[in-house]
DSSP file (Angstrom, degrees, kcal/mol; ACC not computed):
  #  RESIDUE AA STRUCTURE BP1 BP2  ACC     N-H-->O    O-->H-N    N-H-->O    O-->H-N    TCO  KAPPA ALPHA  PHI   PSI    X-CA   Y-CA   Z-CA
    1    1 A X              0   0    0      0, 0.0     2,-0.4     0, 0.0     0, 0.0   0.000 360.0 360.0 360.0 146.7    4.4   25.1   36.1
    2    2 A X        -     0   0    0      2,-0.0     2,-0.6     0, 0.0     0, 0.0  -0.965 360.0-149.2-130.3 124.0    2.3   25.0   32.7
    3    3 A X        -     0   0    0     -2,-0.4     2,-0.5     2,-0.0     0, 0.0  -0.951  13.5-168.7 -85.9 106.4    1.6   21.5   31.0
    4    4 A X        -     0   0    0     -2,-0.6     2,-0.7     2,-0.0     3,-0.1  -0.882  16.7-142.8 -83.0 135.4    1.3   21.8   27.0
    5    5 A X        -     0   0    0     -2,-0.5    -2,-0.0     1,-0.1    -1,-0.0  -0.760   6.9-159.4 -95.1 131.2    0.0   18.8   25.5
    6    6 A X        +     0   0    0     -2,-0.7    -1,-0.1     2,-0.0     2,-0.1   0.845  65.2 101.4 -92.9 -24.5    2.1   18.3   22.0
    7    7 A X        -     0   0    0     -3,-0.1     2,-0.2     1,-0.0    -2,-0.1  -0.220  57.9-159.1 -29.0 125.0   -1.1   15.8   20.8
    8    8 A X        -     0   0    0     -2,-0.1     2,-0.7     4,-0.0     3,-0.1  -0.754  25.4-112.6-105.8 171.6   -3.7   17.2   18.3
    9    9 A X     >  -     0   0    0     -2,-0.2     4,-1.4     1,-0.2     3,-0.4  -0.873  30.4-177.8-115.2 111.4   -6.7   15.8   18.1
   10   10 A X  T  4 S+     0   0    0     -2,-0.7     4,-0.5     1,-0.2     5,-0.2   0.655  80.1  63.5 -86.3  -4.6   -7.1   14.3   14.8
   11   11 A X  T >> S+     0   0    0      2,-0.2     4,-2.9     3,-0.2     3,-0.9   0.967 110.5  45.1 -64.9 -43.2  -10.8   13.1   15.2
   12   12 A X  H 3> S+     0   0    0     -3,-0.4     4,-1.0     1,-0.2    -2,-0.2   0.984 116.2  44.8 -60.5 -50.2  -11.5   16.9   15.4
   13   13 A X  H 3< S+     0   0    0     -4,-1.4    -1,-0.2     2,-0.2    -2,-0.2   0.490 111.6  52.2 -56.8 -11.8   -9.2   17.5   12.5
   14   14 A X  H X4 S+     0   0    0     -3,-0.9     3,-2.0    -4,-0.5    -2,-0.2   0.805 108.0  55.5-113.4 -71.8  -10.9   14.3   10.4
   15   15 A X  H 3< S+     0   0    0     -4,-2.9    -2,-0.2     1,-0.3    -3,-0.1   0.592  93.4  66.1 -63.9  -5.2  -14.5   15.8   10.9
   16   16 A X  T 3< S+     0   0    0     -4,-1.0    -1,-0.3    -5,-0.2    -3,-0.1   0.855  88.0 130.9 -71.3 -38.1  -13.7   19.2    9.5
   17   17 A X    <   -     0   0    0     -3,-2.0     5,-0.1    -4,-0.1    -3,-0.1   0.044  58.7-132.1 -49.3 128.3  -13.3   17.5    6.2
   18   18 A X     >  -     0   0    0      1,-0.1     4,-2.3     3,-0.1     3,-0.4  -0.198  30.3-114.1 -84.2 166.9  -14.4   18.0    3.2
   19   19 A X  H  > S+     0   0    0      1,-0.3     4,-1.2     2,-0.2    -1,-0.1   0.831 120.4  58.9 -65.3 -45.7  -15.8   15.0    1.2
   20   20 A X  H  > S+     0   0    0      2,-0.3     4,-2.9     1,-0.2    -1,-0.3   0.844 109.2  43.4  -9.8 -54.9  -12.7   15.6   -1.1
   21   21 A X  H  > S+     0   0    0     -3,-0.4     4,-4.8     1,-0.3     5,-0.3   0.994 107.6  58.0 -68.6 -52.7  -10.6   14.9    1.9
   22   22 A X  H  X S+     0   0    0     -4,-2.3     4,-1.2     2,-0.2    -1,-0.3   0.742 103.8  47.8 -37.3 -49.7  -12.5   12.3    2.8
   23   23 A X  H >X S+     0   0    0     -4,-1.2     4,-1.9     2,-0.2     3,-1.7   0.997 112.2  57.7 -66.4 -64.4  -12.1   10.2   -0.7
   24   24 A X  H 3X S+     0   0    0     -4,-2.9     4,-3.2     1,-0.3    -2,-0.2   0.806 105.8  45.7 -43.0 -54.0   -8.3   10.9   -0.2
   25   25 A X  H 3< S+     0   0    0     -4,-4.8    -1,-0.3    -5,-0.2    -2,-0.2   0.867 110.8  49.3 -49.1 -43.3   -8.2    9.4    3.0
   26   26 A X  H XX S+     0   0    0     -3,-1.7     4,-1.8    -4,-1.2     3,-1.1   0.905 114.7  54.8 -65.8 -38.8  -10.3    6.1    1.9
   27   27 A X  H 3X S+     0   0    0     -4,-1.9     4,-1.9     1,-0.3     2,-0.3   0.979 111.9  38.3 -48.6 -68.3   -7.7    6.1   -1.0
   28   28 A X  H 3< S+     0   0    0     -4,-3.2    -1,-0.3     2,-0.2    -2,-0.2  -0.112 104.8  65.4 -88.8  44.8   -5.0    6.1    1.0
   29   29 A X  H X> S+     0   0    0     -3,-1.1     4,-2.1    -2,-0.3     3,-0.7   0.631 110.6  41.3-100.5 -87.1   -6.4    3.9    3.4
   30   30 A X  H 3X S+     0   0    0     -4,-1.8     4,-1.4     1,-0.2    -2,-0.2   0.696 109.7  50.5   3.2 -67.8   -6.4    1.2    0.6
   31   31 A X  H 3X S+     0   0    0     -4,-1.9     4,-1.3     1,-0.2    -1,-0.2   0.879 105.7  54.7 -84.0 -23.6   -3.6    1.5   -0.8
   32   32 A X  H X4 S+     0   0    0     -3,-0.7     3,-1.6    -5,-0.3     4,-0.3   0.986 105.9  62.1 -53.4 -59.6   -1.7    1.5    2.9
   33   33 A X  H >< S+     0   0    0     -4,-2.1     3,-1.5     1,-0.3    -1,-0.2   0.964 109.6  35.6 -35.6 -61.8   -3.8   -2.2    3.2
   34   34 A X  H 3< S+     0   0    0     -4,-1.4     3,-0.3     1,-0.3    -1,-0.3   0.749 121.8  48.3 -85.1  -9.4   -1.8   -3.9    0.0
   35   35 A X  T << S+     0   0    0     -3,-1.6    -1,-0.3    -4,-1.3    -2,-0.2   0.030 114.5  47.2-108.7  39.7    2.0   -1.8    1.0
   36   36 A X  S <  S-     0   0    0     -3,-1.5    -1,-0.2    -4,-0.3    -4,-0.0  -0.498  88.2-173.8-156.6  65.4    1.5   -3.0    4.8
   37   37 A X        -     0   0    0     -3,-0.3    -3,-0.0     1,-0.2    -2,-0.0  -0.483   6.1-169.3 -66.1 172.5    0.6   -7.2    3.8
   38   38 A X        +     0   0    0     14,-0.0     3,-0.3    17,-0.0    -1,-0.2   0.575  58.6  84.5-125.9 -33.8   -0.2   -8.6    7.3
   39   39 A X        +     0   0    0      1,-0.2     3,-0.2     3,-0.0    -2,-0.1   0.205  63.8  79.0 -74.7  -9.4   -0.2  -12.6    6.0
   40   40 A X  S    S+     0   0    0      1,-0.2     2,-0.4     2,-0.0    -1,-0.2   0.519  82.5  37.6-102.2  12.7    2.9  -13.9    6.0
   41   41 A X        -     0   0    0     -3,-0.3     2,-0.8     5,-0.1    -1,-0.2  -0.793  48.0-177.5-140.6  94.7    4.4  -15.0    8.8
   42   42 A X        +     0   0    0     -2,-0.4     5,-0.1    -3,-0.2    -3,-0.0   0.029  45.6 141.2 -91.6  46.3    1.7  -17.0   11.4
   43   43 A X  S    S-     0   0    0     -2,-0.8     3,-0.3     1,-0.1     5,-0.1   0.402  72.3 -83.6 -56.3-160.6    4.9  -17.5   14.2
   44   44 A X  S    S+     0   0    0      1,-0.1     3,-0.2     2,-0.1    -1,-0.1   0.533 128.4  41.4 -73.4 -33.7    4.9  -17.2   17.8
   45   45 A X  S    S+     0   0    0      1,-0.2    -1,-0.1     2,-0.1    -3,-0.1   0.238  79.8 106.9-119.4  35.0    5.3  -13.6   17.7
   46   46 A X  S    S-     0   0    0     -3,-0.3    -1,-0.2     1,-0.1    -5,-0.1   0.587  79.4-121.5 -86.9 -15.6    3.1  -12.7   15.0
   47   47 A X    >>  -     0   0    0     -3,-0.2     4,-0.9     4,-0.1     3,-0.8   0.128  43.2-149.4  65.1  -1.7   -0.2  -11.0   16.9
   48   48 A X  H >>  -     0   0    0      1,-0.2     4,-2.0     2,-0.2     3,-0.9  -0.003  48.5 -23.1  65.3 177.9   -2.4  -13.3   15.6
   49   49 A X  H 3> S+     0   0    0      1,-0.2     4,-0.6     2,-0.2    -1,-0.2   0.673 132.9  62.5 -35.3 -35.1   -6.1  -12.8   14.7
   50   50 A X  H <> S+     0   0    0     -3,-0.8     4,-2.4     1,-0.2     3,-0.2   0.784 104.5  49.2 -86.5 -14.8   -6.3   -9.8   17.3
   51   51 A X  H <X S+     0   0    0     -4,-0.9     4,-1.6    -3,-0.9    -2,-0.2   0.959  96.4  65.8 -78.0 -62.3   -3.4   -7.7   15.0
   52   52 A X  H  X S+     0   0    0     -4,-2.0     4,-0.7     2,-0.2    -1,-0.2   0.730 112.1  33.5 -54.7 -22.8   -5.0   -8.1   11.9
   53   53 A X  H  X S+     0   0    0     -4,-0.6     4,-0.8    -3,-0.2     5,-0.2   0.764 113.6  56.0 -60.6 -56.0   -8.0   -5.8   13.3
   54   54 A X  H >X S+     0   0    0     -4,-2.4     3,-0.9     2,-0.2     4,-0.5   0.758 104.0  54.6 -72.1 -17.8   -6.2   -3.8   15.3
   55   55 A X  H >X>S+     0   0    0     -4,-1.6     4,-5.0     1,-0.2     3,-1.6   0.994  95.4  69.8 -56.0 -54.6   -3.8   -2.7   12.0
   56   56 A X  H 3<5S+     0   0    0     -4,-0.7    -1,-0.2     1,-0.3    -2,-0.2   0.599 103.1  41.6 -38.4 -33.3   -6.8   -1.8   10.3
   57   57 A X  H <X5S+     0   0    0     -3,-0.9     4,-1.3    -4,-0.8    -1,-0.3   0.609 110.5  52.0 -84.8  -9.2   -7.0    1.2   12.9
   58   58 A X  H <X5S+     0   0    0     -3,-1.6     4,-3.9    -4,-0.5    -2,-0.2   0.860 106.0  53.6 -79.0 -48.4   -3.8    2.0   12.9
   59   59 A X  H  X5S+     0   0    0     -4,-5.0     4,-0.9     2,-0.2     5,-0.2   0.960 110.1  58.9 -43.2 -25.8   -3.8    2.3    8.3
   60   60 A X  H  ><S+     0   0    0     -5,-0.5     4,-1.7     1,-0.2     5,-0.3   0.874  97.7  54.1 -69.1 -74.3   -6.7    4.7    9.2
   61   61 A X  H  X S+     0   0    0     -4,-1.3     4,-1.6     2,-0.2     5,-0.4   0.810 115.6  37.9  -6.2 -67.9   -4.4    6.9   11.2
   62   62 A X  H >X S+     0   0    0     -4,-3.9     3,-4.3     1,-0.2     4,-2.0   0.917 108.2  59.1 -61.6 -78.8   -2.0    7.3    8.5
   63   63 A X  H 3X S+     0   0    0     -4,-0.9     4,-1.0     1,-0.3    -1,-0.2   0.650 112.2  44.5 -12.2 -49.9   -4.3    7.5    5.8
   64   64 A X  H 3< S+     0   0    0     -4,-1.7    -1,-0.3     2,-0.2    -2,-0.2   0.656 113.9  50.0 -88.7 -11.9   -5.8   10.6    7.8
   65   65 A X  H XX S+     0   0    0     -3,-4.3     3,-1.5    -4,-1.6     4,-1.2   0.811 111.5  44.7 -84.5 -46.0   -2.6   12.0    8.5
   66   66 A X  H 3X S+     0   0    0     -4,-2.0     4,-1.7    -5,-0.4    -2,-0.2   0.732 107.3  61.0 -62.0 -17.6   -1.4   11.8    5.1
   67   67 A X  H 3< S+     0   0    0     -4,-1.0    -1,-0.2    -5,-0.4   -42,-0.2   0.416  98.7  55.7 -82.1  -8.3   -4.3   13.1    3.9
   68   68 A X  H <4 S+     0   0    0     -3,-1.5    -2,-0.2   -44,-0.1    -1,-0.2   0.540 112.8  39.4-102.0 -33.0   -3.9   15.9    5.7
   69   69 A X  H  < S+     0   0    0     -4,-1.2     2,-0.4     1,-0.2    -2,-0.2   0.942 111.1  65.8 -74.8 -47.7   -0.2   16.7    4.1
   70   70 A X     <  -     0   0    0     -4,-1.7     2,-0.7    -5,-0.2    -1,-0.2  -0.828  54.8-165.8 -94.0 115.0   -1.1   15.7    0.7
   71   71 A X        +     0   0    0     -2,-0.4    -4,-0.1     1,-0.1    -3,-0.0  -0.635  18.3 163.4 -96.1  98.9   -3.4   16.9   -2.2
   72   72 A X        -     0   0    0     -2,-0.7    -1,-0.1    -5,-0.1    -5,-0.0   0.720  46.6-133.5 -98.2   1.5   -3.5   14.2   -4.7
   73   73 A X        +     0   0    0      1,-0.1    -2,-0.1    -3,-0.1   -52,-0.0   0.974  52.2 152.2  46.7  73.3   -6.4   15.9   -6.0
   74   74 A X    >   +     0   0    0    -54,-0.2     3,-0.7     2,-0.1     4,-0.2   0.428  63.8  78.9-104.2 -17.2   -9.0   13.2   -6.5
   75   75 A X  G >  S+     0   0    0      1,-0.2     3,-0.8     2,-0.1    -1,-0.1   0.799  92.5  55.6 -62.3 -41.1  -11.8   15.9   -5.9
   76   76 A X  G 3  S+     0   0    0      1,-0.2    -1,-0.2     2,-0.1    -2,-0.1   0.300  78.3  88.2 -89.4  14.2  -11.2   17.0   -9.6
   77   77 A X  G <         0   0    0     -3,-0.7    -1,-0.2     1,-0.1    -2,-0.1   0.714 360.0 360.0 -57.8 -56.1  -11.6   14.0  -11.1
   78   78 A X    <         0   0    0     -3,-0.8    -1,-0.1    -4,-0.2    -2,-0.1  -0.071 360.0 360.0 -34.3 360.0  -15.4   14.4  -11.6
């Protein structure tokens, strides 16, 4: 019996990047912050203080995964 693991490893994938990629990703790091608000509801079931940290890793994630589909071409700006 053969285990494939269906995970990549995006830290390997993240460090390849070029500085290009890299501003795309911080963009859409940003802009993920202001379409994901965190602030509005302080309930029971809200996560609290420890959620609002912990998002922050998760917006990176995307950011670096979308950055990885999409060329919004911010490198040619200069």
């Amino acid at each position: 019996m053969q285990i494939v693991s269906t995970t990549t490893n995006l830290s390997v994938a993240v460090k390849a990047a070029t500085a290009d990629d890299r501003l795309e990703q911080a963009f859409l790091e940003e802009m993920l912050k202001y379409c994901n608000p965190q602030g509005g509801d302080k309930g029971g079931f809200s996560g609290g203080h420890g959620e609002e940290h912990f998002s922050s890793f998760l917006n990176r994630e995307y950011a670096a995964l979308l950055s990885l589909r999409l060329d919004l071409e911010l490198g040619e700006l200069r």
